[in-house]
N, C-alpha and C positions, 0 to 999 in steps of 0.2 A: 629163677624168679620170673614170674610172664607178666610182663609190662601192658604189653599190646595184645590184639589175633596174633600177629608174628614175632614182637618183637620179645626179645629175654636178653635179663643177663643173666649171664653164666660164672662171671667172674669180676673179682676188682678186691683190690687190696684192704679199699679203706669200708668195704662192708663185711672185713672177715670171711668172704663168700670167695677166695683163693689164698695167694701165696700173697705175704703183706707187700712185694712192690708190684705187685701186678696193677694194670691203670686197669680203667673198666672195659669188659670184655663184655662183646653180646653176639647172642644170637637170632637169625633171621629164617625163620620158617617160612621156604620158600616152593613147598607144596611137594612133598619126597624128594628134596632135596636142602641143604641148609647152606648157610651164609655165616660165616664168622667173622667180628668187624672187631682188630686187633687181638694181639695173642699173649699178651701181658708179659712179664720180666723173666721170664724164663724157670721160674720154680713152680709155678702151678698149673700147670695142662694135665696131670694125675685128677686135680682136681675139679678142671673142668669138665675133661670127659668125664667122670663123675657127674658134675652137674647138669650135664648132656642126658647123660641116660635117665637121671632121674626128673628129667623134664617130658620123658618119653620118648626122647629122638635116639635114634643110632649115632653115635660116633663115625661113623664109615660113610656115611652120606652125607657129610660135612664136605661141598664140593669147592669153597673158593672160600680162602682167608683173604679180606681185605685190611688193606697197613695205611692207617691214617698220617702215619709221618715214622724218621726212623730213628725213633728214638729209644735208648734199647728199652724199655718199662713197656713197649707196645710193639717190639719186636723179636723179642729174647724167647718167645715160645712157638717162633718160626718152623724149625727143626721139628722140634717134640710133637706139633701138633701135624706136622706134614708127613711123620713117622706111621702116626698113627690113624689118621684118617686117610690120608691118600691127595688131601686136596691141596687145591695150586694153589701156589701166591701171588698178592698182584699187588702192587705199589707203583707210587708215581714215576717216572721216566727219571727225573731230578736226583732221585734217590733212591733208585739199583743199585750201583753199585757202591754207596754207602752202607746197604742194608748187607749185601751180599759178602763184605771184605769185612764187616762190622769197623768202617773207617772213624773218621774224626767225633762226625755229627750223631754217633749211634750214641755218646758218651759211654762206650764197653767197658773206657778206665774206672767210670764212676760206678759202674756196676759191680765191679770186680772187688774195690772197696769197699761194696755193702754186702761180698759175698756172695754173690750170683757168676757162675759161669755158666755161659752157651755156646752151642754152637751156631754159625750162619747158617742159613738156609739159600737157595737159587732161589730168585722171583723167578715167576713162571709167567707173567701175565704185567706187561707195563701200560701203565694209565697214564691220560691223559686228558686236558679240561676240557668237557663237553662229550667224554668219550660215554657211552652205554653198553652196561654187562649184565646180561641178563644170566640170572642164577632162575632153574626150574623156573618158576612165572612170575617170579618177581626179579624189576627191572630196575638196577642200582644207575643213577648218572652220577658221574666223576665231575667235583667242582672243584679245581686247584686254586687252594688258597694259603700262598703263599705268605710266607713272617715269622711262625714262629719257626717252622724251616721252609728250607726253600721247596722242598715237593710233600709240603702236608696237603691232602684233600678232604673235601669231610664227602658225603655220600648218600645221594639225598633218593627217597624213596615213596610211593606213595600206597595207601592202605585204603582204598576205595577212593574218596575227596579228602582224605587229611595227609598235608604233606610232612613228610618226618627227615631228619636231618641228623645224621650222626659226623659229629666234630670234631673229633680226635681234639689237640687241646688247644686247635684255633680258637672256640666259642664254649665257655662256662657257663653254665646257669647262674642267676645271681649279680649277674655283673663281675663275675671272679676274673681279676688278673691270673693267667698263669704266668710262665719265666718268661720273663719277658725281654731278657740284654743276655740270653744263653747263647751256644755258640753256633752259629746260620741264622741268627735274630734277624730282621730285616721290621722296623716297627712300623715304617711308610710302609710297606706292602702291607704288614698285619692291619691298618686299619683300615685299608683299602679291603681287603677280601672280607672286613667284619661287615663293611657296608654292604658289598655285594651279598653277602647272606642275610640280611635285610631285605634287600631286594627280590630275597627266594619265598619272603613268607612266611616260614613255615611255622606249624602249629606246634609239632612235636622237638625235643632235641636233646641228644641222647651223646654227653660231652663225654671226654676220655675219663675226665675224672670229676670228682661232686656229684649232686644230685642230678638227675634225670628231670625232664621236663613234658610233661602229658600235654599241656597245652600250655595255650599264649606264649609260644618260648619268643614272638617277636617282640614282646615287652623284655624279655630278658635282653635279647642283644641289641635293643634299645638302649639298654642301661650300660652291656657293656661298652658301647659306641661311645658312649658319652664320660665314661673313664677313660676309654684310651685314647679319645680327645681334649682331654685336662692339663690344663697349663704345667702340672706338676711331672705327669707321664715322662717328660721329656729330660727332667733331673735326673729321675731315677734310673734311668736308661746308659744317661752320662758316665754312669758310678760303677759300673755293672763287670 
């Protein structure tokens, strides 16, 4: 499905468009070469490469999976996808080797439970905030924004003068809460880093899960700003 000039998604559970716990997976046309921004729960990379091809790209020129945090719904198709394309992984520093052991924060027990097994993959590429990865000629900067775990980044991009922002599931369209007292919660940092992607601007934002956002996403996380600064936020956290 082509979103933008480059952007697509390829995958996500809750559009039928993969395997149902897949979060949403996209791709980034990044001029013969491509970008893939998470790799969903581990049962549907048959069907993204699938959705690859029939978007017109090769699968094989898929050079960098980037891991917006590591949680397994966006890292469970680690393996499968580095199988078959060839390309490196790159996650935040905080969270290598959670991704890599599939330790605590991957939640793998919870996956196991809904029936998904994977295997881990090696990161190949560790990131860091303010770091810049240039895939073919388009140039990804790493913004660490730490809460919902401690090494999620979202991954911010730009398409002539519009800036685009993929969020793994720091920032929802809508105002959406995601989990918010799950387990590497930190919720003072989360709404610290909500603010700081406020301060990015951006027009576009392209969240792990929910709708996608073409523009004004700074009204969106406006609004979420203004939830997870709510008197009530901080019960619910309690209980959790």
């Amino acid at each position: 499905m082509r979103l933008t000039d480059r952007v697509y998604l390829i995958g996500g559970g809750a559009y039928g468009y993969s395997a149902p716990n897949d979060c949403n997976i996209y791709l980034v046309d990044c001029g013969g070469a491509l970008a893939v921004i998470d790799t969903g729960g581990g049962g549907g990379i048959p069907r993204v490469l699938e959705n690859i091809r029939h978007m017109g790209f090769d699968p094989e020129t898929v050079e960098m999976a980037f891991i917006t945090h590591c949680h397994y719904d966006h890292i469970g198709g680690n393996h499968d996808l580095k199988e078959a394309t060839g390309c490196r992984i790159a996650a935040h520093e905080a969270e290598v080797q959670e991704i890599e052991t599939l330790g605590e924060l991957t939640l793998y027990d919870m996956a196991r439970e809904r029936g998904l097994k994977f295997e881990p993959a090696k990161v190949d590429i560790t990131l860091t905030d303010g770091q810049h990865v240039r895939v073919g000629e388009v140039d990804f900067e790493v913004v660490h924004t730490p809460g919902h775990t401690p090494g999620g980044v979202c991954l911010l991009i730009k398409e002539d003068d519009v800036v685009s922002l993929f969020t793994g599931d720091t920032a929802s369209a809508q105002g959406h809460l995601g989990w918010i007292n799950g387990p590497g919660c930190d919720l003072p940092e989360w709404k610290r880093s909500i603010k700081r992607l406020l301060e990015l601007k951006p027009d576009r934002m392209f969240p792990g899960h929910g709708v996608f956002v073409l523009s004004g996403a700074v009204d969106h996380l406006k609004l979420l700003d203004e939830k997870m600064n709510a008197p009530w936020i901080n019960i619910v956290t309690s209980i959790g």
